[in-house]
N, C-alpha and C positions, 0 to 999 in steps of 0.2 A: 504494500500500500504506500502510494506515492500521497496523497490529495486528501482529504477529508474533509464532506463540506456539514454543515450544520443549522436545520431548522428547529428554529425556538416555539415556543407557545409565546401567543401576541401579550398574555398576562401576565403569568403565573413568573417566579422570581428561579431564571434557569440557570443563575452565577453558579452556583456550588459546581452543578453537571457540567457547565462551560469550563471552570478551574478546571475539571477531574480529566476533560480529554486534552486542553491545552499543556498541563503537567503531563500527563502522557505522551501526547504529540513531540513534546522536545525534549522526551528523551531516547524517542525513534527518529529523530530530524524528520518528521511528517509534517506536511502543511497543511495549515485548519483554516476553511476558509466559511464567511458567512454570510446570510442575505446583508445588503447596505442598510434596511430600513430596520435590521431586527437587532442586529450586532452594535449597532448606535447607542441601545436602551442600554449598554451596560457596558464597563469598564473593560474590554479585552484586549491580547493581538491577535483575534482572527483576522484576519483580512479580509475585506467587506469589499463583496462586487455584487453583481446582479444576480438573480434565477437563472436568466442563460449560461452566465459565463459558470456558475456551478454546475450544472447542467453537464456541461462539455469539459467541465476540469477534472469532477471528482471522481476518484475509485470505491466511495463509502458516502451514504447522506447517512448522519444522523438524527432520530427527529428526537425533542425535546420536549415532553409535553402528553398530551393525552390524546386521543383517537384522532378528535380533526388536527390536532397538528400531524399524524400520522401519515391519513389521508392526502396531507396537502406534499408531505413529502413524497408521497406515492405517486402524484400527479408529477411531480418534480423527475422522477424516475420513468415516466413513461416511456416506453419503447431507448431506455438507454442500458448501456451494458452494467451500472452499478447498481448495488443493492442497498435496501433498507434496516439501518438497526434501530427501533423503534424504542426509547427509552422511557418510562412511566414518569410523571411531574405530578398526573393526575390522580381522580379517586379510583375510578375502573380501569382503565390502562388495557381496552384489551387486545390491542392488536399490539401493546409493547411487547419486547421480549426479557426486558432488563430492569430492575429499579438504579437509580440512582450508586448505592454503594458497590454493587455488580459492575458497573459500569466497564472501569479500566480494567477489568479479566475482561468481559465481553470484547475489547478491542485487542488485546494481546492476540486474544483467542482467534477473530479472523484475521488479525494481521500473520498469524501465524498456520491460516488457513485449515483452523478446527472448527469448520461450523457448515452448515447447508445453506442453501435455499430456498424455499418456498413460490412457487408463481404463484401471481394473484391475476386474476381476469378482472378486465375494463368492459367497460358496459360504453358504449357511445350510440346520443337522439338523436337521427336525423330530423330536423326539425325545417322543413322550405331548405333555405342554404344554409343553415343555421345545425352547426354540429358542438355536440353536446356532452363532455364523457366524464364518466364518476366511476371511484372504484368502491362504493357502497353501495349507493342505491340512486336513482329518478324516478321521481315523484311527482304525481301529477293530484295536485291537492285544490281543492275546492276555495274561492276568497272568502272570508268572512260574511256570512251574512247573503251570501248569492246560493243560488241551485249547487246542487250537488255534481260533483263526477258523475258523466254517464259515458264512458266507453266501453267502444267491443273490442274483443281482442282475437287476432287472427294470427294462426301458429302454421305454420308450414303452410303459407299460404292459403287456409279456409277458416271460413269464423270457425271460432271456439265456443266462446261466452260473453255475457254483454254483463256488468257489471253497474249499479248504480252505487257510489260509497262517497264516504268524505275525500278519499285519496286512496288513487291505484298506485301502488309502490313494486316497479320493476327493480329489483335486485340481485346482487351477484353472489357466490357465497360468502364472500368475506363480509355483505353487509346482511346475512343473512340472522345474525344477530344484533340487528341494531334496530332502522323502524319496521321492517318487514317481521321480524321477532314481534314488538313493541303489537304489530295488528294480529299476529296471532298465527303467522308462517312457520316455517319449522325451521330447526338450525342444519345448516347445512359444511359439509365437508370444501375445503378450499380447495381439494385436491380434485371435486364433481366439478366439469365444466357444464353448466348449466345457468337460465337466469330464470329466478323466481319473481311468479307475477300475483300481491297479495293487497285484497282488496280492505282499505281500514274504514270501520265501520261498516257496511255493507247494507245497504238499506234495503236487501232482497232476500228471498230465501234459501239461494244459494252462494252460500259465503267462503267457498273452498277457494285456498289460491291455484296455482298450477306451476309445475317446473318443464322449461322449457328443453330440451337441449342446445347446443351452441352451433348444432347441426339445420337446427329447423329456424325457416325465418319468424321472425316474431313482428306484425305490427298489431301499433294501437291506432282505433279512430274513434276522435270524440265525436260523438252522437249529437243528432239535432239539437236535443233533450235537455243538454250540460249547460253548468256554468260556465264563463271564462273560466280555464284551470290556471294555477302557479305550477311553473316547472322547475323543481327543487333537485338541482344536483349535490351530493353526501351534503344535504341541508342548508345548499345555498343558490337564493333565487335567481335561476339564471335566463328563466323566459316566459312568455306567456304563449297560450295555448285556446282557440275560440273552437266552438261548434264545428265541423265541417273540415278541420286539420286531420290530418296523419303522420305521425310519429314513428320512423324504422329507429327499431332497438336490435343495435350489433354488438354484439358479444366478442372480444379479443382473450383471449386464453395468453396469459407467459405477460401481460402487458406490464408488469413490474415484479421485482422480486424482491423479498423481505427477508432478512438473516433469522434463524433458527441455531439454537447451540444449542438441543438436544436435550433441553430442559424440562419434558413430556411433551404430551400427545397434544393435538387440538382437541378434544374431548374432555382430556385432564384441565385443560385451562379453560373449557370452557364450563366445565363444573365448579371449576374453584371460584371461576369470574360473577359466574353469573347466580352464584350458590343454589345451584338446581339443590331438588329433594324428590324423595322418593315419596312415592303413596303409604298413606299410613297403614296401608296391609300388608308391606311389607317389611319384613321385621332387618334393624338395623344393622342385625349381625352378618350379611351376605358379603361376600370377600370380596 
């Protein structure tokens, strides 16, 4: 590892984690590099250039922070050859892999090339000429106070189901725990290429979501019926959407990759994360 760049959370106070890879960095002669507008908010020598030129320098993002700063370094990552080491600042952390005092083993370890990596698939709206891509979820959520969602949705090119709800949430599985969880979707394997289409609220009597594969086309069309929607990429509004639109949702499998040091299963963290429980008939003692 030659380059190291580094996304902060916009809040939360990331000095200590900043010390912990800059003390590390110099005593690997590795270069720590950070966004200009993030690196600013606090005392460092990272060397502050833009998104792009990180983009194109680093062999390693860091992200600092909790899920959407994750996310945001995910997007940073897209379609390039480095990978992500996700590090907790936050309450859930769950796409981090690290806390804080982990930290510098975490970077010995891939500097030293003991760790895996994970692919994560990107979900991108074709929206008119309007493209749109998240590696959680898009969402197409109803305004306050106006008609509800009403889209159909067509899978391998034939309707499927028409759906009336507050918000259809197209997601992938990494954001299969998050609002598609949240409306009542199932948690999904990151390793399943697949995008999950789950309806929140469901004002009908059929309120099943459905899993796509990455094989079958998937569009959506909003319905005479509908409100204007908000189009909510991993929870940020990036478009709007009237009656009479259609929406191609493509699915990119490998579109960024997230560091793994073998720390368990995605199952194991997502028991721990999400502190699932068992039915109370079953008794506590099962291995």
């Amino acid at each position: 590892m030659h380059v190291l760049g580094m996304v902060l959370h916009p809040q939360r106070d990331c000095s200590g984690a900043v010390k912990s890879i800059l003390d590390w960095a110099a005593r690997r002669e590795i270069e720590v590099l950070g966004i200009q507008d993030e690196v600013r908010r606090i005392v460092c020598t990272a060397e502050a250039v833009s998104a792009e030129e990180m983009r194109q320098r680093s062999d390693l993002i860091v992200s600092l922070g909790g899920d959407g700063t994750m996310l945001r370094a995910m997007r940073l990552a897209d379609r390039q050859r480095f990978p992500v080491l996700g590090v907790n600042l936050g309450k859930l952390g769950f796409l981090a892999e690290v806390d804080v005092p982990d930290l510098a083993g975490a970077l010995s370890a891939i500097d030293n090339h003991e760790f895996t990596t994970e692919p994560r698939l990107a979900v991108d709206a074709a929206i008119g000429d309007q493209l749109i891509t998240a590696f959680n979820d898009i969402a197409f959520v109803r305004f306050p106070g106006h008609k509800t969602a009403a889209i159909a949705v067509e899978a391998a090119g034939r309707r499927f189901v028409s759906y009336t709800a507050d918000a259809i949430v197209v997601a992938t599985p990494t954001g299969s725990t998050a609002y598609s969880f949240s409306a009542g979707g199932p948690i999904v394997s990151p390793a399943v290429e697949a995008l999950l289409v789950t309806p929140a609220a469901p004002h009908s009597a059929y309120n099943r979501g459905l899993v796509v594969s990455v094989n079958d086309e998937l569009t959506l069309q909003v319905l005479p019926g509908s409100g204007r929607l908000a189009v909510e990429a991993d929870g940020i509004v990036a478009a709007d959407v009237d009656p009479g639109d259609r929406i191609e949702l493509r699915p990119r499998p490998a579109a960024a990759h997230v560091v793994r040091l073998g720390h368990g299963t995605f199952y194991e963290r997502v028991r721990r994360k999400l502190r699932l429980t068992d039915s109370a008939e079953i008794s506590v003692g099962w291995p």
